[in-house]
ZAMARGU-4260 file (C-alpha; in steps of 0.2 Angstrom, whole numbers, plus 5000, padded with zeros to 4 digits):
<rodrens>
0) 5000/5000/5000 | 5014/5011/5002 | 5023/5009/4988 | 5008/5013/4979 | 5003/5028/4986
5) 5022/5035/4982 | 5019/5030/4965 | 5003/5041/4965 | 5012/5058/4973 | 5026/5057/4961
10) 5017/5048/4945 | 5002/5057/4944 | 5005/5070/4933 | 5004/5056/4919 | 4993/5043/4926
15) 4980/5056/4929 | 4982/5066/4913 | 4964/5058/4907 | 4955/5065/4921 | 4964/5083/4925
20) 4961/5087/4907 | 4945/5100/4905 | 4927/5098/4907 | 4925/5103/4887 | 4937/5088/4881
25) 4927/5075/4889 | 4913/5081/4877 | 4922/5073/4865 | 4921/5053/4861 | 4934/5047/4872
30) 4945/5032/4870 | 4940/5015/4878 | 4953/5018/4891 | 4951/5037/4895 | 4941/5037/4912
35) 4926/5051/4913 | 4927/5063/4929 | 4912/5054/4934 | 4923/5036/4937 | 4937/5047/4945
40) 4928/5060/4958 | 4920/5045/4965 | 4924/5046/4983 | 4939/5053/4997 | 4952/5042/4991
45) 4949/5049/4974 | 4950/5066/4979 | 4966/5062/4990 | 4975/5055/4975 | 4969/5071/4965
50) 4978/5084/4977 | 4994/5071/4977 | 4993/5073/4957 | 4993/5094/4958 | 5008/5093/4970
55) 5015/5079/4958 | 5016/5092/4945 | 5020/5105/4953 | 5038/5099/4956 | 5040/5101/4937
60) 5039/5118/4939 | 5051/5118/4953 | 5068/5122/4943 | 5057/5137/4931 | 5053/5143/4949
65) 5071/5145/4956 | 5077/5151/4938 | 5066/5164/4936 | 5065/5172/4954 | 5084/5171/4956
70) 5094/5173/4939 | 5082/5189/4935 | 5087/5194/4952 | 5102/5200/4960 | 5109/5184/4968
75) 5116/5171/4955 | 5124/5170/4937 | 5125/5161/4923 | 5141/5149/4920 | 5149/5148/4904
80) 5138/5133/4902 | 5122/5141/4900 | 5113/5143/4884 | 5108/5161/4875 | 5091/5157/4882
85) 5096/5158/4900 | 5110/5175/4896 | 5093/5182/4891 | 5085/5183/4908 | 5102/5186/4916
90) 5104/5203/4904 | 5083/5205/4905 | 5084/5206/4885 | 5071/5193/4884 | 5069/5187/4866
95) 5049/5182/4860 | 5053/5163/4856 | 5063/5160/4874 | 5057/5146/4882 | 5059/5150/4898
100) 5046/5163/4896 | 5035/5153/4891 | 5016/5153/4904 | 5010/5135/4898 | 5017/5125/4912
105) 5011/5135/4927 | 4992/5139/4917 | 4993/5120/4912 | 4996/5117/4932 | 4980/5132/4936
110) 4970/5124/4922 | 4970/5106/4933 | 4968/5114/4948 | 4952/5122/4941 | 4946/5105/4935
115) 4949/5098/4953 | 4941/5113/4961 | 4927/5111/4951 | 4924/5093/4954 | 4927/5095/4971
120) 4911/5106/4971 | 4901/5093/4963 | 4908/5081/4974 | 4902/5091/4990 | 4886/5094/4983
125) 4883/5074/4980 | 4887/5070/4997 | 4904/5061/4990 | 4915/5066/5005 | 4912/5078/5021
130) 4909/5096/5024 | 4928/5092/5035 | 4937/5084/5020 | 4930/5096/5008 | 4935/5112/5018
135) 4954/5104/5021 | 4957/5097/5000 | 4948/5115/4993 | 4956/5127/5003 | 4973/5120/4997
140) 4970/5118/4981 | 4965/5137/4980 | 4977/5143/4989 | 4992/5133/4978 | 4980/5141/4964
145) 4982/5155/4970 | 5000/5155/4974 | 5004/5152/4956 | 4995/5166/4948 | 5005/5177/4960
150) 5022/5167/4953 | 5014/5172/4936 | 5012/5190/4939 | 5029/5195/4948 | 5035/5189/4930
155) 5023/5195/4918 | 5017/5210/4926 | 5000/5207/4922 | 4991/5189/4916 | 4975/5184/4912
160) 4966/5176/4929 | 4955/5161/4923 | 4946/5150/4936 | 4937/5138/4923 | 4945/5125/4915
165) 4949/5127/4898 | 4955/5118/4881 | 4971/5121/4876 | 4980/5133/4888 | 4997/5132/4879
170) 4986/5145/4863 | 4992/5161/4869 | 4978/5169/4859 | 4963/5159/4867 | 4971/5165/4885
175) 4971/5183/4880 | 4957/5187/4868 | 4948/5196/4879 | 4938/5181/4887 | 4945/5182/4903
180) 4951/5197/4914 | 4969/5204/4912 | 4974/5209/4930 | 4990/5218/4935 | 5000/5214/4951
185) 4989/5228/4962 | 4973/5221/4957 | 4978/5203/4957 | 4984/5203/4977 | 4970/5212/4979
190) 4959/5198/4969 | 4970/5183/4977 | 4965/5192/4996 | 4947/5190/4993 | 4951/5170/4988
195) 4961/5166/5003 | 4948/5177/5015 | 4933/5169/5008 | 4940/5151/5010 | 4933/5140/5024
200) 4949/5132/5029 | 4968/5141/5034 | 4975/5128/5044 | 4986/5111/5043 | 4979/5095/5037
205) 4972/5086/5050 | 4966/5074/5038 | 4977/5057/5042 | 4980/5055/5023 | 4990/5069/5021
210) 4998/5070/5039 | 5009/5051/5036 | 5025/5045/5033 | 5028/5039/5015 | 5046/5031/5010
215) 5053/5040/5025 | 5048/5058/5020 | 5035/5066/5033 | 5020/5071/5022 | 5017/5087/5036
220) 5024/5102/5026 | 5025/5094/5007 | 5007/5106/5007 | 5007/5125/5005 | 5004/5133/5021
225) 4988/5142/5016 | 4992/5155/5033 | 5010/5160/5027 | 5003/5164/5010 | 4990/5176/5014
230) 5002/5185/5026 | 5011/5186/5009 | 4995/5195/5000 | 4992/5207/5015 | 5013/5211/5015
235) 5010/5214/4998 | 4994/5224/4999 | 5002/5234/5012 | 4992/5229/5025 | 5007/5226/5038
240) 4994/5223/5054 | 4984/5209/5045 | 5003/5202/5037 | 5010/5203/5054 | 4996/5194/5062
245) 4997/5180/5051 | 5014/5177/5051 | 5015/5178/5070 | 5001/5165/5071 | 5012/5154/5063
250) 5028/5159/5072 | 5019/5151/5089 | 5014/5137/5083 | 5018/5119/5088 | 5022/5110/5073
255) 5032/5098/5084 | 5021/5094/5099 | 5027/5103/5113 | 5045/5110/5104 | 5041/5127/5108
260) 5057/5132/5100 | 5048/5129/5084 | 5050/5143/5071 | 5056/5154/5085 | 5077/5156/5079
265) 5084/5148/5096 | 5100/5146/5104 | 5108/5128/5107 | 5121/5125/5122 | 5134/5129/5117
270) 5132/5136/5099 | 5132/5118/5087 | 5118/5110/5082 | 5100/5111/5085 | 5094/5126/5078
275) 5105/5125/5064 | 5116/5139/5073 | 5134/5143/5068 | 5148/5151/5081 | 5162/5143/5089
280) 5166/5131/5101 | 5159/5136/5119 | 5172/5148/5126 | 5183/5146/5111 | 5176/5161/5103
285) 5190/5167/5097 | 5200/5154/5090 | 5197/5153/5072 | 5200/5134/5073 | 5186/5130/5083
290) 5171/5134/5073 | 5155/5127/5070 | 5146/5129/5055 | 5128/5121/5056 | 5118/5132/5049
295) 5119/5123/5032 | 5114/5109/5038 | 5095/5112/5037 | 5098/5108/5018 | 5102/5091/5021
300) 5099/5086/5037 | 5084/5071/5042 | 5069/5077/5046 | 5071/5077/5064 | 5062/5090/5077
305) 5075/5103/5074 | 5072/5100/5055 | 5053/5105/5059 | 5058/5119/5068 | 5063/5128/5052
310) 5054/5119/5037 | 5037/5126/5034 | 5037/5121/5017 | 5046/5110/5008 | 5044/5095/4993
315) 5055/5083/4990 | 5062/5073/4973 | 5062/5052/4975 | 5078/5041/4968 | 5063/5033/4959
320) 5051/5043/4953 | 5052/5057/4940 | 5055/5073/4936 | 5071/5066/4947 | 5080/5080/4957
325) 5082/5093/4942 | 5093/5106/4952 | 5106/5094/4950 | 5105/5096/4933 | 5105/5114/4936
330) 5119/5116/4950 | 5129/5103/4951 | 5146/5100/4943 | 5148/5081/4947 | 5131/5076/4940
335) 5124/5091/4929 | 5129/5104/4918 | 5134/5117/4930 | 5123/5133/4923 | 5123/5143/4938
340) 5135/5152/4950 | 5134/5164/4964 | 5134/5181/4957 | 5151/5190/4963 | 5139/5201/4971
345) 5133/5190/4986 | 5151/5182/4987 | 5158/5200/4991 | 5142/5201/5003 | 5145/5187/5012
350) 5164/5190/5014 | 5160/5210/5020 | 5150/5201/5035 | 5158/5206/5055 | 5155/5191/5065
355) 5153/5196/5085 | 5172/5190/5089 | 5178/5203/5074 | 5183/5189/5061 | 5176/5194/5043
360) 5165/5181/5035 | 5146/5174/5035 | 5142/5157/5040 | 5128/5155/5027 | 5142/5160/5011
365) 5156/5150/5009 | 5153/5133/5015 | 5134/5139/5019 | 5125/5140/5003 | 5142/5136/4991
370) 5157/5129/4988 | 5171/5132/4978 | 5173/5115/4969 | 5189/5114/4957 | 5190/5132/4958
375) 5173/5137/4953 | 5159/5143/4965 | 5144/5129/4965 | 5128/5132/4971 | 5125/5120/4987
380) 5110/5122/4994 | 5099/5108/4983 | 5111/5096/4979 | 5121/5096/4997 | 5113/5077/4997
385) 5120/5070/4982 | 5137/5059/4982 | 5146/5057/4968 | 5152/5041/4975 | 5132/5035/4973
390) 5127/5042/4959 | 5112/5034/4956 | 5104/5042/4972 | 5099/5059/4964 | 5085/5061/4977
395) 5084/5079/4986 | 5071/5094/4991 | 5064/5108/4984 | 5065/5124/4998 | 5051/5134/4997
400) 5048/5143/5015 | 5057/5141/5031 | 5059/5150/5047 | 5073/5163/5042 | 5060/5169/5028
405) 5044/5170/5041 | 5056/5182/5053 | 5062/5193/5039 | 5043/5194/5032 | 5038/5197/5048
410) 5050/5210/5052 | 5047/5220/5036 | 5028/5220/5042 | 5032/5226/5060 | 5045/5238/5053
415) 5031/5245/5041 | 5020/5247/5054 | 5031/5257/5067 | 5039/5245/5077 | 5058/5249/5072
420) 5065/5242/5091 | 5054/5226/5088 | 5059/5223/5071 | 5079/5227/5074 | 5078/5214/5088
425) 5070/5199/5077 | 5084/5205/5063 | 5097/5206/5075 | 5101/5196/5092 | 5086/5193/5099
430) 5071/5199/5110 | 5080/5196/5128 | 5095/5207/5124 | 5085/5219/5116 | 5073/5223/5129
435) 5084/5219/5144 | 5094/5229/5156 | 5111/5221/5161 | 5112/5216/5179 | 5093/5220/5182
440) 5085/5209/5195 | 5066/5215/5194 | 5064/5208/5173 | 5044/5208/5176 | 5043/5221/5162
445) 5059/5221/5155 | 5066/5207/5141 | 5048/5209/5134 | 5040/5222/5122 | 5024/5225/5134
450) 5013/5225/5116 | 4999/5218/5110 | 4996/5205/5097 | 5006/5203/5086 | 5019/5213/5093
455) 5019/5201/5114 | 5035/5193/5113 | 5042/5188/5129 | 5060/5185/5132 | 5060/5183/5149
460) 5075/5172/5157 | 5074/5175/5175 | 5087/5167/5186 | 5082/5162/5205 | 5088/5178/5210
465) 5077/5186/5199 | 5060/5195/5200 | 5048/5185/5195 | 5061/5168/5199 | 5063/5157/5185
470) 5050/5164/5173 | 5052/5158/5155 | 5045/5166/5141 | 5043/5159/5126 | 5054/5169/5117
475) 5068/5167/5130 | 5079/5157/5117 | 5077/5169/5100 | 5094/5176/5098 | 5089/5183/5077
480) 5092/5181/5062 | 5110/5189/5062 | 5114/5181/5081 | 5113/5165/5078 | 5125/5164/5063
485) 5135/5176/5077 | 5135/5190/5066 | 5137/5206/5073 | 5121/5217/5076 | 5116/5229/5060
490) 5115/5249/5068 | 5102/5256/5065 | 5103/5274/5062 | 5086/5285/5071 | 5083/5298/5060
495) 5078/5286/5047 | 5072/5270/5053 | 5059/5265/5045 | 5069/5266/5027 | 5086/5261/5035
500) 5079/5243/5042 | 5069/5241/5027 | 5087/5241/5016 | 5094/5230/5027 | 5079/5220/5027
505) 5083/5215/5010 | 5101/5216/5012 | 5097/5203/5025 | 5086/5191/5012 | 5099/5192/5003
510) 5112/5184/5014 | 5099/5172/5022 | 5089/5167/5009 | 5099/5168/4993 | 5095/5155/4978
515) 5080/5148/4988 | 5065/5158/4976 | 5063/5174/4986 | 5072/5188/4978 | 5062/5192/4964
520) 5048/5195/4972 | 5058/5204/4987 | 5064/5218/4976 | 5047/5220/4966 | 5035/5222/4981
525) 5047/5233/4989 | 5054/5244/4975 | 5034/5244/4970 | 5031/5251/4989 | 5042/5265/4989
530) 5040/5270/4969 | 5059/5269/4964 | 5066/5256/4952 | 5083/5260/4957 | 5079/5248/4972
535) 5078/5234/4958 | 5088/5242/4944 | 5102/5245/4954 | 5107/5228/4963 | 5104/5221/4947
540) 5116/5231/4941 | 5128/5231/4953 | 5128/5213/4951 | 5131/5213/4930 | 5145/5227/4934
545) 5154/5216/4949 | 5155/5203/4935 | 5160/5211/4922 | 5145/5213/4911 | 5147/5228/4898
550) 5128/5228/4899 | 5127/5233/4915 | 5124/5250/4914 | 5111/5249/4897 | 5102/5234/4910
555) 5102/5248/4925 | 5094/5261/4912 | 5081/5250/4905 | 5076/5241/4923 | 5072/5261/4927
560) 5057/5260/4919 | 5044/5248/4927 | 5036/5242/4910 | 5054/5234/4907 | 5054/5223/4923
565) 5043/5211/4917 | 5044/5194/4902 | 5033/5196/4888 | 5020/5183/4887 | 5020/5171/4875
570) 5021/5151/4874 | 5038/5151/4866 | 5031/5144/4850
</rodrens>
């Protein structure tokens, strides 16, 4: 029984391609062997294996994701291995017939959604499965809907919003003709926030079929996690409050039964694994010899309970089952082509970084998110499983959102929304040290921010000599984003807050969260927020200059212009 539910998650984009085709083809005098929607929406297990199949495909688009959101950004280049396709996004001179702006595969994708959606309905209404299981398998259905049309309109800029299935999504002229509305970033969030508000379910499965264990991989976060994406779509809104709000609700919860640490950025005794915290060895903090470096290992490690303290969403690629681990293909040296680098950009970034003991370098760049592998900078943080040495074991994960992202989302929110001292604390080293006094023996008000929700976190680690003796808050272990890769605390300068931690909030993304599928969206919703390209134009230009591009400077002047951040849609035909 196993083995053939794996076989579903990872096969179903083709043994399902009868029955997540549209409503309309069905008209049509099928083969013998085609099944109707009405012998495949029979019953629960139908419908599980349904939401397996969209999640099956969507770990086709996982490489297009990555490419597009990071080599169109500021954070990674091409190698001399790429083809004139991929040099195309890298110098945003996008040509019509590029494939890799081609929609198909992400409408393809919305298009069976739809067709699940919609028999889902039907399903409901013939008392086929509960009120429960409908709620649960609908609401992530839409959401992951939903989440794809947002994909589609950070790279297109604006794209036609269909919620019927359709015939034919790959003819470019059927999608825009006029039939369906054409809807620009601004109204789209807006659109998608009225989808995620009006759905009856936000939370986990509780449903046992998708809360298992399958060949070893814990099936618990392969969903999107409908409560991070609408704190997205209010973030992108501008509505910081509501963003905040979401994202702190999922910031306090127990993922791991009674692991309170989880999604908090704790400290381990002494600094080495859990928590995926780098430093040095406990009272060796200034011997460069003695250092610890585990914040990497969140790329690679088992999916223990410090594995769910920072994974909220993840999918992962079987040694049996296509599309296979496609980033090796992408990354690796060993067992691919090699067609992206870190851009020299980061690299410097990374180096620039003072740690707390003085010493110059960031845990999460060299050795944290790449390698120098014969001499070239290689891209580690989806292929750190493989082994040349087993070459046939080409299994791996796809990282999608994670607890260093939550915290920096949250703290653009909280920094939007006036709370500069809360959001330097989360970004730096912590709540405690933050809002504590050195030496002070009455902590009843102090290590804590005194706020209301969202902004209650309390720090508190009172010894027995302490007033109130022994209090723990639940915050007492948060030591920020910056602490616990023991990087020195960003200054931030009064005058100016608001715009000061905002820069450094992306310069922090950058550092934390490079190559992982962020930073496209990062510098359009913020460069969007305060009206100036330059916030995009220019880090993509500094990153073509720092690696010698002579386009640099014609890329910075055209990126000025907002019509010019965007692919042009078409199929690639």
């Amino acid at each position: 029984m196993k083995k053939i539910r794996l076989i579903w998650f990872f096969l179903i984009p083709v043994l399902l391609a009868g029955f997540l085709t549209s409503c309309e083809k069905f008209l049509d005098v099928p083969p013998q062997d085609l099944l109707t929607p009405e012998q495949h929406f029979r019953d629960k297990y139908d419908a599980d294996a349904a939401v397996r199949g969209i999640y099956g495909k969507l770990l086709y688009l996982s490489s297009r994701y990555v490419i597009l959101n990071e080599l169109r950004a500021d954070l990674m280049d091409v190698t001399g291995n790429a083809d004139v396709y991929l040099r195309e996004l890298n110098l945003h001179n996008v040509s019509a017939g590029n494939p890799y702006a081609d929609p198909t595969e992400f409408y393809s994708l919305i298009n069976d959604c739809n067709d699940v959606l919609h028999n889902f309905n039907i399903m409901l209404k013939d008392l086929k499965f509960s009120k429960e299981e409908y709620n649960q398998r609908y609401s992530d259905i839409a959401t992951l809907r939903s989440w794809l049309y947002l994909q589609l309109v950070i790279q297109y800029g604006e794209v036609p919003y269909i919620t019927s299935s359709i015939d034919q999504v790959d003819d470019l002229d059927k999608l825009t003709s006029g039939d369906f509305p054409v809807l620009g970033i601004e109204a789209m969030v807006d659109t998608l926030i009225g989808v995620m508000e009006s759905l009856p379910y936000l939370s986990l499965y509780t449903d046992p079929s998708f809360r298992t264990i399958i060949d070893g991989f814990d099936t618990r976060i392969m969903f999107i996690d409908k409560e991070f994406f609408l704190g997205d779509l209010y973030l992108w809104k501008g509505d910081y409050l509501a963003a905040a709000s979401t994202y702190k609700n999922i910031m306090v919860r127990d993922i791991n039964q009674n692991n309170f640490d989880s999604y908090k950025l704790c400290f381990g005794e002494p600094y080495a694994l859990p928590h995926f915290n780098s430093g040095y060895i406990r009272y060796y903090w200034e011997d460069i010899n003695s250092i610890l470096n585990n914040w990497p290992f969140m790329f690679y490690s088992p999916q223990t309970a410090d594995y769910y303290c920072e994974w909220i969403w993840a999918m992962y690629f079987h040694d049996n089952y296509p599309p296979g681990n496609p980033f090796l293909e992408l990354f690796s040296k060993d067992a691919g082509k090699y067609l992206f680098k870190p851009a020299q950009s980061i690299m410097d970034e990374w180096d620039a970084q003072i740690q707390q003991n003085d010493f110059k370098t960031d845990f999460r760049g060299l050795g944290g998110s790449y390698q120098i592998i014969d001499g070239d900078p290689v891209i580690t943080k989806y292929i750190s499983t493989y082994d040349p040495l087993y070459p046939f074991e080409r299994g791996g994960q796809w990282h999608l959102w994670r607890t260093g992202g939550i915290h920096l989302h949250f703290i653009e929110a909280a920094n939007r929304d006036g709370q500069y001292k809360l959001a330097a604390a989360l970004m730096n080293l912590g709540i405690r040290p933050t809002y504590g006094v050195p030496g002070a023996v009455d902590v009843t008000y102090l290590e804590r921010t005194n706020l209301p929700f969202p902004y209650d976190f309390d720090g508190r680690s009172a010894g027995p000599s302490q007033i109130p003796a022994g209090t723990r808050g639940p915050w007492h272990r948060n030591i920020g984003v910056r602490g616990r890769v023991y990087l020195e605390a960003r200054e931030i300068p009064p005058a100016d807050s608001l715009l000061s931690i905002e820069n450094f909030v992306l310069d922090e993304s950058a550092l934390e969260l490079a190559f992982e599928g962020q930073r496209w969206g990062d510098l359009v919703r913020i460069a969007i927020r305060r009206d100036d390209p330059s916030i995009l134009a220019d880090r993509i230009y500094d990153k073509l200059q720092r690696a010698g591009y002579p386009e640099a400077a014609a890329v910075r002047e055209k990126l000025m212009d907002r019509a010019n951040w965007f692919l042009p849609l078409n199929t690639g035909n």
